[in-house]
PDB file of N, CA, C and O in Angstrom:
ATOM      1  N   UNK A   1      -1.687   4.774  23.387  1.00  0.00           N
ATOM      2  CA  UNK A   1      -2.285   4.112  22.253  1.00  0.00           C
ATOM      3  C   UNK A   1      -2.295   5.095  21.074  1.00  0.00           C
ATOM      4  O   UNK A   1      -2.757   6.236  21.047  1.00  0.00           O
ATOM      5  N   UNK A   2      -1.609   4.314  19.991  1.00  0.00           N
ATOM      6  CA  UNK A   2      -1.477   5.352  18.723  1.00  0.00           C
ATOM      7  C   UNK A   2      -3.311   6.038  18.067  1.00  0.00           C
ATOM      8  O   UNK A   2      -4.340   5.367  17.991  1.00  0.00           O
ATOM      9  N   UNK A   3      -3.178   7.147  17.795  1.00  0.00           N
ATOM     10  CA  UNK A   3      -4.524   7.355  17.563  1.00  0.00           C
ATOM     11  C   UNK A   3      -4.398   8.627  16.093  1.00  0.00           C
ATOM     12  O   UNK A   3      -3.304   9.181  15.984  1.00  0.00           O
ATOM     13  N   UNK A   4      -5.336   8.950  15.225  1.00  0.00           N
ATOM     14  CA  UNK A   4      -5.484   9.667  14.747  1.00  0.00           C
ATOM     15  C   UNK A   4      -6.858  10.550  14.629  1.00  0.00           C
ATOM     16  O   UNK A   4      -8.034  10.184  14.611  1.00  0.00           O
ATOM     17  N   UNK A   5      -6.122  12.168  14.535  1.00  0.00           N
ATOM     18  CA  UNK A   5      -7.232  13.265  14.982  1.00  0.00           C
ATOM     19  C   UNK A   5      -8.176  13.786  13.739  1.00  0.00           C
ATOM     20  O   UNK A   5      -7.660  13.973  12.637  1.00  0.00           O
ATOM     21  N   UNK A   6      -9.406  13.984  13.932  1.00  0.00           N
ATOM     22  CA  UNK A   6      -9.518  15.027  13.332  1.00  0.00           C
ATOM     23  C   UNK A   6     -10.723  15.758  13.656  1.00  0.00           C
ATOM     24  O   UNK A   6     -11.887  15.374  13.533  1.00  0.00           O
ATOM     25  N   UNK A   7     -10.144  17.222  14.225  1.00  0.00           N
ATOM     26  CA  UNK A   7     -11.259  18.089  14.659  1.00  0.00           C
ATOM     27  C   UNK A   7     -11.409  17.468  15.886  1.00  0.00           C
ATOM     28  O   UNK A   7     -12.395  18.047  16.342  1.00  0.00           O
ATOM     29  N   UNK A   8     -11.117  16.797  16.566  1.00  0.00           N
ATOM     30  CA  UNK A   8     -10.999  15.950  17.704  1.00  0.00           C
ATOM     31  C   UNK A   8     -10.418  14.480  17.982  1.00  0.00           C
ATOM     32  O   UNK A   8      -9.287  14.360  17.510  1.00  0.00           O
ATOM     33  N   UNK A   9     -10.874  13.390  18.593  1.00  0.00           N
ATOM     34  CA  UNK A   9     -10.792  12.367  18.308  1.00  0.00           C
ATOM     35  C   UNK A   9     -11.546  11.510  17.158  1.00  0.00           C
ATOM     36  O   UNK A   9     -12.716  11.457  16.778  1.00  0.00           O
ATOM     37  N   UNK A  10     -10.131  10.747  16.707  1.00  0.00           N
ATOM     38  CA  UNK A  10     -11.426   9.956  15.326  1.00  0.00           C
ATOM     39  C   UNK A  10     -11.529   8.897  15.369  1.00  0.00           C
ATOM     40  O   UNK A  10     -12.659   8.451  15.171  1.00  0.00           O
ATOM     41  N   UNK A  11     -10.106   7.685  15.727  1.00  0.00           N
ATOM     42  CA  UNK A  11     -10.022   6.276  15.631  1.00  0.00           C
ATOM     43  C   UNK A  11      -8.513   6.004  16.656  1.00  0.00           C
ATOM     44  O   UNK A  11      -7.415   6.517  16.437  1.00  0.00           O
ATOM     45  N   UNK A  12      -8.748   5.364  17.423  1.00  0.00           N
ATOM     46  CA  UNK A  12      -7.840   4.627  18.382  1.00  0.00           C
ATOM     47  C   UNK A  12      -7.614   3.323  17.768  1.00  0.00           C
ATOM     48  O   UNK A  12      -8.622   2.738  17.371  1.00  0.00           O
ATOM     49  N   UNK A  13      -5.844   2.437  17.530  1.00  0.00           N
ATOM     50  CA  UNK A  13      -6.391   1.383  17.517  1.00  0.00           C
ATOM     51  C   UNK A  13      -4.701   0.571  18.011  1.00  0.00           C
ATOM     52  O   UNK A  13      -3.814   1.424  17.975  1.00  0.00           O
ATOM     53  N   UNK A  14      -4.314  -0.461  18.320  1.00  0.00           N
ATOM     54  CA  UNK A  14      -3.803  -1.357  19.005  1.00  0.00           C
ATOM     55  C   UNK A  14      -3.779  -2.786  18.334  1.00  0.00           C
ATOM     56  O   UNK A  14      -4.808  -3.269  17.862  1.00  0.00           O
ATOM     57  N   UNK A  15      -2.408  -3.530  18.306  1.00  0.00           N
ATOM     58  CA  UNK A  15      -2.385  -4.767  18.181  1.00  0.00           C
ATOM     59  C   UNK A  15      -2.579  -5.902  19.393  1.00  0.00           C
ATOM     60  O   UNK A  15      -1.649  -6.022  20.189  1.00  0.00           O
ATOM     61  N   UNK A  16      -3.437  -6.506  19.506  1.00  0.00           N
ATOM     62  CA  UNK A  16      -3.373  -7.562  20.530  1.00  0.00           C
ATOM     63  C   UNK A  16      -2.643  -9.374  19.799  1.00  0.00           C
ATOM     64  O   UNK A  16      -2.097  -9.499  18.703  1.00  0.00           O
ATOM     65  N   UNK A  17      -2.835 -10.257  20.598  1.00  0.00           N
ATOM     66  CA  UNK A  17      -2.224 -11.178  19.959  1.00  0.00           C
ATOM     67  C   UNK A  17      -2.896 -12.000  18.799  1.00  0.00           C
ATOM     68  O   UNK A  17      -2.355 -12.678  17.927  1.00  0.00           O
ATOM     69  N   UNK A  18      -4.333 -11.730  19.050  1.00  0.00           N
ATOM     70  CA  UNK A  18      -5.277 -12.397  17.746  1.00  0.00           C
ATOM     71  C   UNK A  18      -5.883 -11.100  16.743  1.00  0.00           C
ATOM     72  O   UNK A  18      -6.036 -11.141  15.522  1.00  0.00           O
ATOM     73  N   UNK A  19      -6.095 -10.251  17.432  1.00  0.00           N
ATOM     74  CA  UNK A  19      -6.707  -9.427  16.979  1.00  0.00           C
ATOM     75  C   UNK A  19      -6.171  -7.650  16.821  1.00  0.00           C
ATOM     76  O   UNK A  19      -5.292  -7.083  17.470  1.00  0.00           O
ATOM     77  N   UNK A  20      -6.917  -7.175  15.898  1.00  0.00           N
ATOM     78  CA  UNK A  20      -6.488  -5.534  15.604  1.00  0.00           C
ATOM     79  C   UNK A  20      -7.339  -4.705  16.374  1.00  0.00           C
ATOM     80  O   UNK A  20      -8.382  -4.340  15.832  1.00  0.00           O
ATOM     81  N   UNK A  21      -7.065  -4.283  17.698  1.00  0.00           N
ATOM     82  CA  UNK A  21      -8.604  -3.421  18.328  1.00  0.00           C
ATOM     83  C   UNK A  21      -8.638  -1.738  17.703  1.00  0.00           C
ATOM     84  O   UNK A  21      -7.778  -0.887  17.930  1.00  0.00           O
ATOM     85  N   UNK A  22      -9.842  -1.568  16.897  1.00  0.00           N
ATOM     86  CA  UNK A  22     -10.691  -0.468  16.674  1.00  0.00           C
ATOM     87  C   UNK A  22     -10.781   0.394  17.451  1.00  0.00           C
ATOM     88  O   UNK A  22     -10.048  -0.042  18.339  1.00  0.00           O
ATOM     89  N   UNK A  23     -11.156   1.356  17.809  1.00  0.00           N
ATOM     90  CA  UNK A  23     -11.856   1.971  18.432  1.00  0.00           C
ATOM     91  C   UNK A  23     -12.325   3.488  18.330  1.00  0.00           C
ATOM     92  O   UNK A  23     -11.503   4.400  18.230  1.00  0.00           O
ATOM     93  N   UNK A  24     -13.417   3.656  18.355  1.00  0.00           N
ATOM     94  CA  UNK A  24     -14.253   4.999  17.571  1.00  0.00           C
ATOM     95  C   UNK A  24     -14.990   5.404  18.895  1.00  0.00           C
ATOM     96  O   UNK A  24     -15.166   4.577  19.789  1.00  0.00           O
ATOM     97  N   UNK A  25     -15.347   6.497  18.976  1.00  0.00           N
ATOM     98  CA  UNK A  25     -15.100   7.219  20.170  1.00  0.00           C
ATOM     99  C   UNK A  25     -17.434   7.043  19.571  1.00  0.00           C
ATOM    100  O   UNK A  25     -17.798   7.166  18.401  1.00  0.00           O
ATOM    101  N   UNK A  26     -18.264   6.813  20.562  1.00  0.00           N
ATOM    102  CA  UNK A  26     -19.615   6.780  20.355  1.00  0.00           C
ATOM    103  C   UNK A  26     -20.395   7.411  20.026  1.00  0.00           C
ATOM    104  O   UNK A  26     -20.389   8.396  20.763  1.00  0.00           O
ATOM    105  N   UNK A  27     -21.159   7.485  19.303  1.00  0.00           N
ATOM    106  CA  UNK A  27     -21.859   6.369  18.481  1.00  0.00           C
ATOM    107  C   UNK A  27     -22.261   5.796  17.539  1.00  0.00           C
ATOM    108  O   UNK A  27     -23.411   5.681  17.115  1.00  0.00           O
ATOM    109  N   UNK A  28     -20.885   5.235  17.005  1.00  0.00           N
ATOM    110  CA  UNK A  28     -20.762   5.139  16.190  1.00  0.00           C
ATOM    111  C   UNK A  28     -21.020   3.799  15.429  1.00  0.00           C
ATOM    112  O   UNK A  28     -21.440   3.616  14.287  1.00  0.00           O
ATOM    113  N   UNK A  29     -20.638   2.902  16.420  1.00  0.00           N
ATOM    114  CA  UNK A  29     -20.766   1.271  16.655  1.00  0.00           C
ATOM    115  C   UNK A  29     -21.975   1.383  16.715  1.00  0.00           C
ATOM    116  O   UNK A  29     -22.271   0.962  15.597  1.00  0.00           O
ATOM    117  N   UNK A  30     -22.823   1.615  17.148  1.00  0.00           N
ATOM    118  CA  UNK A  30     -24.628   1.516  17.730  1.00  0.00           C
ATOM    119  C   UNK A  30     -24.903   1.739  16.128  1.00  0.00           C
ATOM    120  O   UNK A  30     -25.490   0.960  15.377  1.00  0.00           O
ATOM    121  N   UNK A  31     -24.299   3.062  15.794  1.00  0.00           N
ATOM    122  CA  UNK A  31     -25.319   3.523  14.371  1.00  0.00           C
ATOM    123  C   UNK A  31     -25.010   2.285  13.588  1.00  0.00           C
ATOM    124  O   UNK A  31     -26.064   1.788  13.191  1.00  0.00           O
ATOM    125  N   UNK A  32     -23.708   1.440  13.130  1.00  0.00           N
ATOM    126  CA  UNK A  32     -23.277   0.684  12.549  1.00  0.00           C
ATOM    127  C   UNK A  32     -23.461  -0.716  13.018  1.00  0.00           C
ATOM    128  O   UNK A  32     -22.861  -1.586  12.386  1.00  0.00           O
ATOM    129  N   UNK A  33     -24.138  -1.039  13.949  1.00  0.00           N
ATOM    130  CA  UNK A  33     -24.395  -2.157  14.627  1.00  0.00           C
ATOM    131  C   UNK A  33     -25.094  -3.245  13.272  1.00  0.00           C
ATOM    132  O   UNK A  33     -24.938  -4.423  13.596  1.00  0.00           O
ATOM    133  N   UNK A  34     -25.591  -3.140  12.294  1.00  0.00           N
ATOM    134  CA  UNK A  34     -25.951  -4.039  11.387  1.00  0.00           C
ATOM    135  C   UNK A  34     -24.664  -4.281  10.361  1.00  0.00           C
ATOM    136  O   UNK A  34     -24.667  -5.481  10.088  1.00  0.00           O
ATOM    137  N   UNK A  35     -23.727  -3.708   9.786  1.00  0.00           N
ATOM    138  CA  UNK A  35     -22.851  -3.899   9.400  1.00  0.00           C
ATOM    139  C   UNK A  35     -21.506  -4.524  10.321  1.00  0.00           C
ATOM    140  O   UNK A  35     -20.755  -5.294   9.722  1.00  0.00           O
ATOM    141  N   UNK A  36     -21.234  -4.223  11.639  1.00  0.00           N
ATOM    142  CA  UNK A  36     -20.954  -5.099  11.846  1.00  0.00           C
ATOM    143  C   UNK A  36     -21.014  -6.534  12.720  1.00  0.00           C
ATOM    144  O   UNK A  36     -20.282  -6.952  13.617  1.00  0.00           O
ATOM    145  N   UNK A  37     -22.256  -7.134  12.039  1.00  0.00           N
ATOM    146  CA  UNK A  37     -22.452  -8.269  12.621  1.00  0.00           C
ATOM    147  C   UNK A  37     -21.500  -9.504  12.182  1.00  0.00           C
ATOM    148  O   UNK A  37     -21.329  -9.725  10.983  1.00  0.00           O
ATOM    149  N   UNK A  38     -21.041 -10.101  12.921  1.00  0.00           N
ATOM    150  CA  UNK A  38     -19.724 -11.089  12.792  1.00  0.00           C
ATOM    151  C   UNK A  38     -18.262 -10.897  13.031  1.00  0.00           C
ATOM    152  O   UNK A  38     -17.322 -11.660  12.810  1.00  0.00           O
ATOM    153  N   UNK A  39     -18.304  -9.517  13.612  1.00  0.00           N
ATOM    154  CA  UNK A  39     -17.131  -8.921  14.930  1.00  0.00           C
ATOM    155  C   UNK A  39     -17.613  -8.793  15.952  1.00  0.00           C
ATOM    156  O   UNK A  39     -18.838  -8.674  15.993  1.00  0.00           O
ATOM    157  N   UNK A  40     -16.989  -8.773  16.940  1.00  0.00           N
ATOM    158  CA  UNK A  40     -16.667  -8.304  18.339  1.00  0.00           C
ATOM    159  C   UNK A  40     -16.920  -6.988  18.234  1.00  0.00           C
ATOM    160  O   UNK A  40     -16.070  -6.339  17.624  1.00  0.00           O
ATOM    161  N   UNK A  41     -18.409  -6.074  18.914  1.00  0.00           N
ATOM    162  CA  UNK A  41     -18.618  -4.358  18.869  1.00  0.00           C
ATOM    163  C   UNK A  41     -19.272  -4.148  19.605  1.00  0.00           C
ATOM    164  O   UNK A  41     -20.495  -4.266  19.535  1.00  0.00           O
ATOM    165  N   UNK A  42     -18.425  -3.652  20.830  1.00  0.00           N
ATOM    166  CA  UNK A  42     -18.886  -2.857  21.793  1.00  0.00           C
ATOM    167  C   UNK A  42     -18.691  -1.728  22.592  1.00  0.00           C
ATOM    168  O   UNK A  42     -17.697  -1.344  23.209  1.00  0.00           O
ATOM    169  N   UNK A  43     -19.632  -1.339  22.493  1.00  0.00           N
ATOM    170  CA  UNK A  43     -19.106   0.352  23.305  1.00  0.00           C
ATOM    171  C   UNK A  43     -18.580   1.495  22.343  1.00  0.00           C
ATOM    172  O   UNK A  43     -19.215   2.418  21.833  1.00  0.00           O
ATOM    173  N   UNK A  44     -17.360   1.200  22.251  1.00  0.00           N
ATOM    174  CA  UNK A  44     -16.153   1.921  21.353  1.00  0.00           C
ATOM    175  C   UNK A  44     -15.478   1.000  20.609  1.00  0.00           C
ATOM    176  O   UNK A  44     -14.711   1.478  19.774  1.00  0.00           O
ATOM    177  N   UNK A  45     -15.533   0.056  20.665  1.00  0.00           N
ATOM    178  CA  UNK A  45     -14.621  -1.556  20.615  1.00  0.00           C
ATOM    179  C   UNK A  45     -14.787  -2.239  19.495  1.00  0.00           C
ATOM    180  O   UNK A  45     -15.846  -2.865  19.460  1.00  0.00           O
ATOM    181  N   UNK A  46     -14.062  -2.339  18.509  1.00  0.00           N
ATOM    182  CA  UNK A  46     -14.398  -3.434  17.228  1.00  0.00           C
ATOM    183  C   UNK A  46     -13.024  -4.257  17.350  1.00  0.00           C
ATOM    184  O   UNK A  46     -11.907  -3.761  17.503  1.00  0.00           O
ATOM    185  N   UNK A  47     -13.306  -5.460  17.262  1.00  0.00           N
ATOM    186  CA  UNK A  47     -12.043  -6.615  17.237  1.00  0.00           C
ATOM    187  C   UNK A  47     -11.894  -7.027  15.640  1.00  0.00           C
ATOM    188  O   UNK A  47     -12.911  -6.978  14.948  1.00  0.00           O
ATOM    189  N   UNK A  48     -10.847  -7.365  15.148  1.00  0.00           N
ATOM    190  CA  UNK A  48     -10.961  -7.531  13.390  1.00  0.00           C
ATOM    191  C   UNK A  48      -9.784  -8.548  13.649  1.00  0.00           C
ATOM    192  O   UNK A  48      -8.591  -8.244  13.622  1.00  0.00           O
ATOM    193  N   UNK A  49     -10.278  -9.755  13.893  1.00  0.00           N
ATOM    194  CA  UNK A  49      -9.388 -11.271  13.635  1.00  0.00           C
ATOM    195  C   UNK A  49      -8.094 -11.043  13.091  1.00  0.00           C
ATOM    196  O   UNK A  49      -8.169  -9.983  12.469  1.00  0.00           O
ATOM    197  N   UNK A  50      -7.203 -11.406  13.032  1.00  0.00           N
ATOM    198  CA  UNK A  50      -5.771 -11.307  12.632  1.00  0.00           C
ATOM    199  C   UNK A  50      -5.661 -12.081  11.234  1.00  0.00           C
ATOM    200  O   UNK A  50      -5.015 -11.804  10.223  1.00  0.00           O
ATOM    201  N   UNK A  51      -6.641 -13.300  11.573  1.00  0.00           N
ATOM    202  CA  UNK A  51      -6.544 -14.248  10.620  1.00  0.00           C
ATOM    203  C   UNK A  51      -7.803 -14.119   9.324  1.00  0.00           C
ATOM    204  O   UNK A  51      -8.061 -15.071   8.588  1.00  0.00           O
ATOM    205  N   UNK A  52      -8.377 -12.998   9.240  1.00  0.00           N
ATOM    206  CA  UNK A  52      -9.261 -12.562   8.465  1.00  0.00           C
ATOM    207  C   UNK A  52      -8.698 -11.429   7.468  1.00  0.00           C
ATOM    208  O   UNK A  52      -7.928 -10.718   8.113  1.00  0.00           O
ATOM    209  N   UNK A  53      -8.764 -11.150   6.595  1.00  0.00           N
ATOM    210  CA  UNK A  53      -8.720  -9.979   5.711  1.00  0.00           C
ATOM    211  C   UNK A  53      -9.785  -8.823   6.601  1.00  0.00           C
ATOM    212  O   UNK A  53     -10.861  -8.890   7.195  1.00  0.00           O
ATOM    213  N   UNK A  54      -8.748  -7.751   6.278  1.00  0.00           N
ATOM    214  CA  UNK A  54      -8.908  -6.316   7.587  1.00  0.00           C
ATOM    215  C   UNK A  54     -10.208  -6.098   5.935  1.00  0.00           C
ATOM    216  O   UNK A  54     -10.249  -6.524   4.781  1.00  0.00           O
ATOM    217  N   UNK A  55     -10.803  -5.453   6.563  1.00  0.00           N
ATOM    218  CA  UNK A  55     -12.435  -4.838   6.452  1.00  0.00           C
ATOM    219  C   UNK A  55     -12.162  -3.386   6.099  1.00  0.00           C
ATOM    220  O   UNK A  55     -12.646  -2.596   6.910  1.00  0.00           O
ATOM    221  N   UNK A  56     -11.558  -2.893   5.169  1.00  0.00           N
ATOM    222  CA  UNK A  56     -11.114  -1.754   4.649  1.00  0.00           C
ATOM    223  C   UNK A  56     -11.903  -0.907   4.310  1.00  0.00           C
ATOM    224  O   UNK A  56     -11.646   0.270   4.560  1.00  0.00           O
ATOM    225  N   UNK A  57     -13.430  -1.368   3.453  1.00  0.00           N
ATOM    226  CA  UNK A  57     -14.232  -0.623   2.927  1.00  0.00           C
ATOM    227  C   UNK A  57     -14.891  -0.432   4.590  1.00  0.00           C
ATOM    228  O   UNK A  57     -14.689   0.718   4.981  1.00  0.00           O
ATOM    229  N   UNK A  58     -15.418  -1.061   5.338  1.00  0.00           N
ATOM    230  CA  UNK A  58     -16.261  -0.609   6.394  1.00  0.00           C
ATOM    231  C   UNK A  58     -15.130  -0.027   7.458  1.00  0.00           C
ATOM    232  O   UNK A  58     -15.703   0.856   8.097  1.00  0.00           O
ATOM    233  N   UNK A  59     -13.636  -0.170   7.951  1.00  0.00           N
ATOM    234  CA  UNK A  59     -13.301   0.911   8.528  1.00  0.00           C
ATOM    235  C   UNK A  59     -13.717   2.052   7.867  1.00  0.00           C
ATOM    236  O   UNK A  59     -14.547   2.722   8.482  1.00  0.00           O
ATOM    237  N   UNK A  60     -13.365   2.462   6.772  1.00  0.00           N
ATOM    238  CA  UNK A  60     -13.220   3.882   5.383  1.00  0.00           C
ATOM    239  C   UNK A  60     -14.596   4.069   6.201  1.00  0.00           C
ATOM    240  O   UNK A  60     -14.517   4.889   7.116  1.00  0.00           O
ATOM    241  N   UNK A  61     -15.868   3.432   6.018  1.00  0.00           N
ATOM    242  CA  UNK A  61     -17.191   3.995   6.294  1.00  0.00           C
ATOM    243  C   UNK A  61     -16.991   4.152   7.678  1.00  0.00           C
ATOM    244  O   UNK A  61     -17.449   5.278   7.868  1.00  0.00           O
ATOM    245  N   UNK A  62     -16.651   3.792   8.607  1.00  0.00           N
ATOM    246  CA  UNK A  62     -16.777   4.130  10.583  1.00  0.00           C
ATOM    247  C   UNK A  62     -16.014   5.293  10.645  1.00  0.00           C
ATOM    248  O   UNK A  62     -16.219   6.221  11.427  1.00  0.00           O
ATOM    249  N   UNK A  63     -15.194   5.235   9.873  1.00  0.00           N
ATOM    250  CA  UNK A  63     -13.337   6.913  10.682  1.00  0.00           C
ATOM    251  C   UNK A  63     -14.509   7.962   9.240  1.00  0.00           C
ATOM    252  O   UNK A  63     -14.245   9.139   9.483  1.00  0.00           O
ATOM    253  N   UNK A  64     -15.092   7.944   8.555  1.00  0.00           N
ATOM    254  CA  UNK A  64     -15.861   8.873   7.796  1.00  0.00           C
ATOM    255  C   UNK A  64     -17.116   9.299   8.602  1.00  0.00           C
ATOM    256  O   UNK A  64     -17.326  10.489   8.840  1.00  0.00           O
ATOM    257  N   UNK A  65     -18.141   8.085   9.117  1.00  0.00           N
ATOM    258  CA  UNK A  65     -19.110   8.515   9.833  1.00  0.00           C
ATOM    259  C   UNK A  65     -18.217   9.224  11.096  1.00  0.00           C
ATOM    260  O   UNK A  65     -18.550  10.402  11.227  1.00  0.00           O
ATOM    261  N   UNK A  66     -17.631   8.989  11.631  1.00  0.00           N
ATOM    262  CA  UNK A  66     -16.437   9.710  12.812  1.00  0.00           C
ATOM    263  C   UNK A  66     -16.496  11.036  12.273  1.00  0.00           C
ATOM    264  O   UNK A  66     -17.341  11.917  12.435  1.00  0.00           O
ATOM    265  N   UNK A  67     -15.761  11.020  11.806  1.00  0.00           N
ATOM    266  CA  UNK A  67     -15.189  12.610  11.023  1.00  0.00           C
ATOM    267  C   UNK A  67     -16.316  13.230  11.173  1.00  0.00           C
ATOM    268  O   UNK A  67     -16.406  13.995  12.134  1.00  0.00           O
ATOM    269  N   UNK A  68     -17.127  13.111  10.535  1.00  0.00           N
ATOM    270  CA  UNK A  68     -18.299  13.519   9.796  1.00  0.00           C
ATOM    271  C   UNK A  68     -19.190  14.288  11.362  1.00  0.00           C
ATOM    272  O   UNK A  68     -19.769  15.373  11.415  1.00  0.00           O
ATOM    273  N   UNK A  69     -18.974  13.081  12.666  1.00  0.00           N
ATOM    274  CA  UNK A  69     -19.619  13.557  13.726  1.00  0.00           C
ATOM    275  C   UNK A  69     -18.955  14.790  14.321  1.00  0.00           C
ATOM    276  O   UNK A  69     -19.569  15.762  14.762  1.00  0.00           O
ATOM    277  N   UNK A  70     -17.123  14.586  14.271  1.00  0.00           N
ATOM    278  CA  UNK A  70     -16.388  15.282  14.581  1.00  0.00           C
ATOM    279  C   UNK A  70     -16.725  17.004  14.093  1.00  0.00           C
ATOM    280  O   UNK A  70     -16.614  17.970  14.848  1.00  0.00           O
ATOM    281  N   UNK A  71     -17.165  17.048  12.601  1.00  0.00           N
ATOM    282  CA  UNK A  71     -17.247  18.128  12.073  1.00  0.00           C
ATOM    283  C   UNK A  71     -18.659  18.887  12.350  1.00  0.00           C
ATOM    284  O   UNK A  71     -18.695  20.085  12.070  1.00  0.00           O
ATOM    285  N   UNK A  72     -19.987  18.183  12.957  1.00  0.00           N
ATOM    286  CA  UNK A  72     -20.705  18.562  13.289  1.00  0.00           C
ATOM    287  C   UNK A  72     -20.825  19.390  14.422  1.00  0.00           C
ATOM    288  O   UNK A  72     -21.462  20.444  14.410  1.00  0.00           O
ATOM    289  N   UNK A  73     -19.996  18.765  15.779  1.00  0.00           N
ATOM    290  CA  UNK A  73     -19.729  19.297  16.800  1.00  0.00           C
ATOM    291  C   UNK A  73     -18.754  20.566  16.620  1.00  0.00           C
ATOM    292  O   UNK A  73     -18.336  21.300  17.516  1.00  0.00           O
ATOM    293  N   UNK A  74     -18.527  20.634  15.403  1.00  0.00           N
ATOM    294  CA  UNK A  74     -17.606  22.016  15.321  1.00  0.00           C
ATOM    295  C   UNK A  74     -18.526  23.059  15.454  1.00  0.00           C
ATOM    296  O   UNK A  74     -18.569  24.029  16.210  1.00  0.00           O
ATOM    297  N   UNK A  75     -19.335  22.607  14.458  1.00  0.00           N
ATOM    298  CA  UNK A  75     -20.535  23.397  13.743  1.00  0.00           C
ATOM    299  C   UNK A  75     -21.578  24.200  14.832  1.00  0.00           C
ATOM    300  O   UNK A  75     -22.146  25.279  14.670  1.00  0.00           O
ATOM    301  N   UNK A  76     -21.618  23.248  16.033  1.00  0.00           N
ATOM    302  CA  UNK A  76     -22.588  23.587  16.727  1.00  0.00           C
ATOM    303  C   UNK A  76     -22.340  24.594  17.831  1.00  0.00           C
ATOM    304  O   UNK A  76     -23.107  25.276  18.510  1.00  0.00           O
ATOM    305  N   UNK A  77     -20.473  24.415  17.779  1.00  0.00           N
ATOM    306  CA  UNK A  77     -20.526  25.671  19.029  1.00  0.00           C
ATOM    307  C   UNK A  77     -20.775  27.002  18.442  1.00  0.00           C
ATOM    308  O   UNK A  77     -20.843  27.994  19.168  1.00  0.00           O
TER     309      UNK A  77
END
């Protein structure tokens, strides 16, 4: 599964036949659980309809809160 890094893992994601699957390594979905209400989010897992306009500004905000966790865990070793 194609994925892009940074400082570790940041965003996994995959075409299925309806949908674009997400996926952000936890917890990231939990913190974001009010934004995205009216997708499919679980675990690691965001589904984004095929037949919907892709959600550009709130990926930009999930692979940033990502990063952002990514760069903390640098910090801490």
């Amino acid at each position: 599964m194609p994925y892009y890094e940074y400082n570790g893992r940041l965003v996994y994601f995959s075409l299925a036949k309806r949908h674009i699957g997400l996926y952000l390594p936890t917890p990231i979905i939990d913190e974001h659980r009010d934004e995205l209400k009216g997708y499919f989010a679980e675990k690691a897992t965001i589904r984004l309809p095929l037949d919907q306009d892709l959600p550009i500004t709130l990926i930009e905000t999930l692979v940033r809160a990502r990063a952002v966790k990514n760069e903390e865990g640098l910090n801490a070793s």
